[in-house]
C-alpha positions in Angstrom: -46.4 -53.7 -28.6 -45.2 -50.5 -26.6 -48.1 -50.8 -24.4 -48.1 -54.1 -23.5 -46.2 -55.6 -20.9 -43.1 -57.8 -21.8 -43.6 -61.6 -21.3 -41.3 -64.3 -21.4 -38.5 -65.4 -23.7 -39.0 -62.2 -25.7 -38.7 -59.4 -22.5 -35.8 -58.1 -24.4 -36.9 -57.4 -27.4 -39.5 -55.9 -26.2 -37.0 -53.8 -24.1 -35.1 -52.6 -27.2 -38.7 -52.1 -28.7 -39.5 -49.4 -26.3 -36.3 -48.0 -26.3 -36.5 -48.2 -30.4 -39.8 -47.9 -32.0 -38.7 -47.9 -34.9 -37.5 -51.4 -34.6 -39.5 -53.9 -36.0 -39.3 -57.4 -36.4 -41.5 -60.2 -37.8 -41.2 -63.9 -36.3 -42.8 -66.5 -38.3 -44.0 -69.8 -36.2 -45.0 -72.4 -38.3 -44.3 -76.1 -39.4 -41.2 -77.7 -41.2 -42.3 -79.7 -43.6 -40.9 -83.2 -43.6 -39.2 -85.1 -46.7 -42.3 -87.7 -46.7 -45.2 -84.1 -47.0 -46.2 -84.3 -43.5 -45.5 -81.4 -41.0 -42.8 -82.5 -38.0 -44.1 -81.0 -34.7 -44.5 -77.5 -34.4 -41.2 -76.0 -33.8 -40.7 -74.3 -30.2 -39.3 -70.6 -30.4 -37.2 -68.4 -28.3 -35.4 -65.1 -28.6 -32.6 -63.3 -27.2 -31.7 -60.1 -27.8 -28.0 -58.5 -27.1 -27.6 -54.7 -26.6 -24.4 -53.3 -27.1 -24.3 -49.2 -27.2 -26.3 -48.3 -30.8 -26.3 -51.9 -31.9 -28.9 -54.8 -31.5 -28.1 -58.3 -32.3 -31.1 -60.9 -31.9 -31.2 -63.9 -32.5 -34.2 -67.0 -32.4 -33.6 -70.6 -31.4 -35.6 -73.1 -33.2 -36.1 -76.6 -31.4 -37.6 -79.4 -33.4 -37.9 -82.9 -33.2 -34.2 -83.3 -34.6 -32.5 -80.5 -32.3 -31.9 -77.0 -31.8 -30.8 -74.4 -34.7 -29.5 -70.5 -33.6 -29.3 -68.2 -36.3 -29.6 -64.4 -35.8 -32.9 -62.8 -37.7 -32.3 -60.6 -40.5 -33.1 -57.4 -40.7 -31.8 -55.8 -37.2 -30.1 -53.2 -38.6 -29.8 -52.3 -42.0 -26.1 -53.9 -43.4 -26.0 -56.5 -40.9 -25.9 -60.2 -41.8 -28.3 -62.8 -40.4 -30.7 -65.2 -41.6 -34.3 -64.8 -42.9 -37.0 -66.7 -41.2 -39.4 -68.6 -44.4 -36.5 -69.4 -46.7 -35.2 -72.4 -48.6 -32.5 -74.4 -46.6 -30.1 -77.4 -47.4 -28.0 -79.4 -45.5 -26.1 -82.6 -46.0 -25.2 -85.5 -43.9 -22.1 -86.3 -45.3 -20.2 -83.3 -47.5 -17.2 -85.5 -48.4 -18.1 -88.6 -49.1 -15.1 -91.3 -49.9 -16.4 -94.7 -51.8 -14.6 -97.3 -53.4 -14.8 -97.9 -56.9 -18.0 -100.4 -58.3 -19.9 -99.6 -54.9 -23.0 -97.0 -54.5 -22.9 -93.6 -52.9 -25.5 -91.5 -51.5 -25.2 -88.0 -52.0 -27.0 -86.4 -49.4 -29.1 -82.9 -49.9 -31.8 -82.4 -47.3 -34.6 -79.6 -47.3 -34.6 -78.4 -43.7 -36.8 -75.5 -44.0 -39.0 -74.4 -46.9 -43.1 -73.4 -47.6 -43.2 -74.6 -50.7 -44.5 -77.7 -51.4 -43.2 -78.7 -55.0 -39.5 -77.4 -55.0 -38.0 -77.9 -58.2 -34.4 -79.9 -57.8 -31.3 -79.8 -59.9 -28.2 -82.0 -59.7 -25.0 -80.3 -61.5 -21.5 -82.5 -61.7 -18.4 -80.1 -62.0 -15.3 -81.7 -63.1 -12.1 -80.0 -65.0 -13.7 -76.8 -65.1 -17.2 -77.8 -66.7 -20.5 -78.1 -65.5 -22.7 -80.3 -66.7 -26.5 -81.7 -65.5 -26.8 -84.7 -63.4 -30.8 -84.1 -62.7 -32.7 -82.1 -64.3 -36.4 -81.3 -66.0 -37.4 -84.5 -63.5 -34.8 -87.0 -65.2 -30.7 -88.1 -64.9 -29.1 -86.9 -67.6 -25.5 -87.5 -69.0 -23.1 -90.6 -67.9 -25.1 -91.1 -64.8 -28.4 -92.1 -67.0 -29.2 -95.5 -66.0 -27.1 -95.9 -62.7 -28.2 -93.1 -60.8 -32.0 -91.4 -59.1 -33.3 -89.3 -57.1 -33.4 -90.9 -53.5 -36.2 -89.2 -51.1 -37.3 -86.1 -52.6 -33.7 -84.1 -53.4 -30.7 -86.5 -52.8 -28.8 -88.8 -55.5 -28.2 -92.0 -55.5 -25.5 -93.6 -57.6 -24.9 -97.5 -58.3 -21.7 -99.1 -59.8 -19.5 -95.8 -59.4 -16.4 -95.2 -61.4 -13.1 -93.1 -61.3 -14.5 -90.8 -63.4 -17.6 -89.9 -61.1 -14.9 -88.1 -58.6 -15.7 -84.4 -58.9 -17.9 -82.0 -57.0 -21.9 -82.2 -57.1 -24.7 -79.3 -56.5 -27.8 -79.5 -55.5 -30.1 -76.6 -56.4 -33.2 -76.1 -54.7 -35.9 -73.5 -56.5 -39.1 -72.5 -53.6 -40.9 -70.3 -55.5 -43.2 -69.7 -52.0 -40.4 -69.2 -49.8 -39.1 -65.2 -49.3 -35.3 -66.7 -49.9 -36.2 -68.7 -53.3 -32.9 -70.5 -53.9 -30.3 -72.4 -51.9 -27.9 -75.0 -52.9 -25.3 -77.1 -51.5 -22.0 -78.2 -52.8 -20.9 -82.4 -52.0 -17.4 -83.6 -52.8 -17.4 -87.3 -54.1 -14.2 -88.9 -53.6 -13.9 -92.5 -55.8 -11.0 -94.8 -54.7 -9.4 -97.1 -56.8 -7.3 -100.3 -55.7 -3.9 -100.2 -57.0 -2.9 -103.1 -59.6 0.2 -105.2 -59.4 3.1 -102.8 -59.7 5.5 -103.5 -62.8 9.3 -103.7 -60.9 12.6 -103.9 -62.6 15.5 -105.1 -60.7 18.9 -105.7 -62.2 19.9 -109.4 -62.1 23.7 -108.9 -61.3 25.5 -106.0 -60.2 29.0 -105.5 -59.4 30.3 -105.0 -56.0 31.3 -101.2 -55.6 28.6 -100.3 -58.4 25.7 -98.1 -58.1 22.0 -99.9 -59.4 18.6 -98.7 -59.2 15.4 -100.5 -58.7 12.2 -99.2 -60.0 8.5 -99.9 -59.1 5.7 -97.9 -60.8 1.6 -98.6 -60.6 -0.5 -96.4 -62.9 -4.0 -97.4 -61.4 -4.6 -96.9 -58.1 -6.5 -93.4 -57.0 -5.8 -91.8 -54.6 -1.9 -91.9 -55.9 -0.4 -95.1 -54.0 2.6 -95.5 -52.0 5.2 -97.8 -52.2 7.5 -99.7 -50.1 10.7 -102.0 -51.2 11.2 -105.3 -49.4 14.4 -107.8 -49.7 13.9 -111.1 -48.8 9.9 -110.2 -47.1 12.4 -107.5 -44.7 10.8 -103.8 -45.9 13.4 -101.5 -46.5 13.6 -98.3 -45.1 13.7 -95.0 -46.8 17.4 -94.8 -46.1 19.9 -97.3 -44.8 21.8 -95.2 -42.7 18.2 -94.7 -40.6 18.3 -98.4 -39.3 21.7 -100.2 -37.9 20.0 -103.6 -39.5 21.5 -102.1 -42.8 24.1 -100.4 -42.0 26.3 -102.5 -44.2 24.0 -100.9 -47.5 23.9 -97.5 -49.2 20.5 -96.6 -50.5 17.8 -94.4 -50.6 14.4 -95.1 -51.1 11.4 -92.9 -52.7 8.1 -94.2 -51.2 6.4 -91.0 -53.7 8.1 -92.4 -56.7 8.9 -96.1 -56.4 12.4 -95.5 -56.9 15.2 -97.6 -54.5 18.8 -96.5 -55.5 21.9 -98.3 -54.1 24.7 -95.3 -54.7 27.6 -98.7 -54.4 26.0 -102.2 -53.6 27.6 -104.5 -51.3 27.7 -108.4 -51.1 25.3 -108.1 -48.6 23.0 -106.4 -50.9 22.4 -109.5 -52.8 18.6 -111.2 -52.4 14.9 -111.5 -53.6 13.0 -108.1 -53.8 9.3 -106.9 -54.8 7.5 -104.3 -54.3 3.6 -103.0 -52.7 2.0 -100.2 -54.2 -0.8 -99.3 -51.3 -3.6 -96.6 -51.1 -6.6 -96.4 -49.0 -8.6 -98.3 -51.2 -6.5 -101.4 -51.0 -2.3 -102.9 -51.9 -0.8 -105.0 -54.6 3.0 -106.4 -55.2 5.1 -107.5 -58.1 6.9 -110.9 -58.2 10.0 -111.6 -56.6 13.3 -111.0 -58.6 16.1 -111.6 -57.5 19.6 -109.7 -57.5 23.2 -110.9 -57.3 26.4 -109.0 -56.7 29.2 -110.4 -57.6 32.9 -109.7 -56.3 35.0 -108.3 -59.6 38.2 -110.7 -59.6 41.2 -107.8 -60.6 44.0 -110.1 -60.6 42.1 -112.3 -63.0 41.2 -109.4 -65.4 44.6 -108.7 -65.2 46.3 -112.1 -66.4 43.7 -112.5 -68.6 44.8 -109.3 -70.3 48.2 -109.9 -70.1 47.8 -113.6 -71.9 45.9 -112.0 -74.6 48.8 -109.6 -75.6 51.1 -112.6 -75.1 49.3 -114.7 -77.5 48.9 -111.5 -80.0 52.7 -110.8 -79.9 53.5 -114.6 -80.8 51.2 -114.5 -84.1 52.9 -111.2 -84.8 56.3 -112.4 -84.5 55.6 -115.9 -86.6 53.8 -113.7 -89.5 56.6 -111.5 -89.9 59.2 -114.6 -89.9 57.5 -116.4 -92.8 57.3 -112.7 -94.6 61.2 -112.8 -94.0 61.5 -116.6 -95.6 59.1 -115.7 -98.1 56.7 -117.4 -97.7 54.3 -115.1 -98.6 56.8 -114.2 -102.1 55.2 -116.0 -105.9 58.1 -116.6 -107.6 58.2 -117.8 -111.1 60.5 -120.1 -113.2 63.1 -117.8 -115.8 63.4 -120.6 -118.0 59.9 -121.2 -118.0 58.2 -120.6 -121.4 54.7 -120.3 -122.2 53.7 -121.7 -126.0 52.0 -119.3 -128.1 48.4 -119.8 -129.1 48.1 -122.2 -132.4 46.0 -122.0 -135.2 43.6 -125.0 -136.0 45.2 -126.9 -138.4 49.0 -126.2 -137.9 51.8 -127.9 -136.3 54.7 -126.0 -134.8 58.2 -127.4 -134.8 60.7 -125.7 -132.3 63.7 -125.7 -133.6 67.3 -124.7 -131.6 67.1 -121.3 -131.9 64.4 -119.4 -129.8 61.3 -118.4 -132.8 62.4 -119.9 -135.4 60.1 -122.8 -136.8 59.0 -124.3 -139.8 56.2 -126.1 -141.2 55.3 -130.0 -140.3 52.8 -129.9 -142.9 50.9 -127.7 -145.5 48.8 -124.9 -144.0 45.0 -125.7 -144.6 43.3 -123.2 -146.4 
């Protein structure tokens, strides 16, 4: 090459080549192979190279029928990073893909650029620190077996997805003919889940001046929903004093938690309220339920109290009369006398002085 004359795209290289012999490079032309076997058009090549005091940078742009690609060739210098021209490479059309629960998902892993003909493919599923197979020795293995294959030559396809199937996906790609063997690619799958009908509690009747607290909680939904408080189909905002329409209420609202507090509820606190837990993957309310508050009547309290005692002191004071007049006192008869027990048989006679007696007939024997 130093005694040729420099043509072209590649002048400057060949610049820095007679400047540097000892810099060499090999560029590789040659087809792509496409994901059906065939060869896409042969790819059109340039170079550029950048000179900057000791250093050389180069770096090729690829054209094909789907674009342009740059990447700097490896080795200029020894250390310096670049890419290597006959290697394995992936790409995906979609990294992050977001699906809602029950649908199908394609998880995209594309060969851009390899010589080898029969890659072999793996699928990997890691999810709370484990890895386990998705694809591998040519068949799905695990929980996707039966609702999931191979789409094209290296992508996945899954049917009927589930909560569970969130977590992150590799592909491997093994070219056994390529000088960079391996590559993989790493796809996040995102499952959303509609939220279910919240569960609310709302107290039924408060007093005025009292605090309450209205709760709204929905265990389902992924990603974690929202929620939002509304009193007779008005939403509430996260804090009273925020909005002049309530500035006759108290509360605080948690949209994170569910949670609506009312620190001292008024009269005008009183209506229907429900709830909507809400995420990207769809809403859901809770019945109505209504809440009262009710003005406490202290005068009333009062004179009930007071009637109470009144009505306790009167039974006090008539118990402690008829103690006094005895009433509650057994008294029994002095001259009363209480016969003896009698033998079968015998007859008693009293006479006038107290014991003495005497027989009214013969004693039986």
């Amino acid at each position: 090459m130093r005694g040729e004359r420099a043509r072209g795209p590649s002048a400057a290289l060949d610049m820095a080549l007679r400047r540097r012999p000892a810099l060499a490079l090999l560029l590789l032309l040659r087809g792509v192979q496409k994901s059906d076997g065939g060869l896409s058009r042969r790819q059109q090549l340039t170079s550029t190279l950048a000179l900057e005091g000791e250093k050389a940078s180069f770096s090729v742009s690829i054209g094909t029928d789907e674009g342009w690609d740059v990447c700097p060739v490896h080795p200029v210098f020894p250390g310096e990073a670049g890419c290597l021209l006959g290697a394995v490479n992936l790409k995906s059309s979609n990294r992050n893909p977001v699906v809602q629960e029950f649908e199908s998902v394609e998880l995209s892993c594309i060969i851009t650029d390899s010589q080898t003909s029969d890659p072999r493919i793996e699928w990997k599923k890691i999810q709370d620190a484990q890895t386990t197979y998705v694809y591998f020795d040519n068949k799905i293995q695990g929980d996707l077996a039966g609702r999931a294959e191979l789409l094209g030559k290296t992508s996945l396809k899954i049917w009927n997805v589930t909560r569970t199937d969130s977590a992150l996906y590799r592909c491997e790609v093994v070219a056994r003919d390529d000088h960079k063997e391996i590559d993989e690619i790493v796809i996040e799958l995102t499952v959303q889940v509609k939220p279910v009908s919240p569960v609310c509690r709302v107290p039924r009747a408060v007093p005025a001046g009292k605090a309450a607290t209205l709760t709204c909680q929905e265990g389902e939904g992924s990603p974690r929903p929202r929620y939002s408080w509304y009193r007779d189909d008005v939403p509430l905002p996260t804090d009273s004093r925020a909005n002049p329409r309530f500035r006759n209420s108290s509360f605080l609202f948690d949209a994170e938690t569910g949670t609506l507090v009312f620190s001292a509820v008024h009269k005008e606190d009183s209506g229907r309220y429900y709830c909507i837990a809400s995420n990207d993957a769809g809403s859901a309310r809770c019945e109505e339920q209504e809440m009262e508050v009710y003005d406490l009547n202290i005068g009333g309290i009062i004179g009930g109290v007071l009637v109470v005692l009144a009505v306790l002191a009167l039974i006090t004071a008539g118990i402690c009369c008829a103690y006094r007049r005895g009433y509650f006192i057994n008294k029994q008869d002095g001259d009363s006398y209480k016969n003896p027990g009698r033998p079968d048989g015998v007859n008693y006679i009293r006479t006038d002085e107290e014991g003495d007696f005497r027989h009214k007939s013969s004693f039986v024997i």
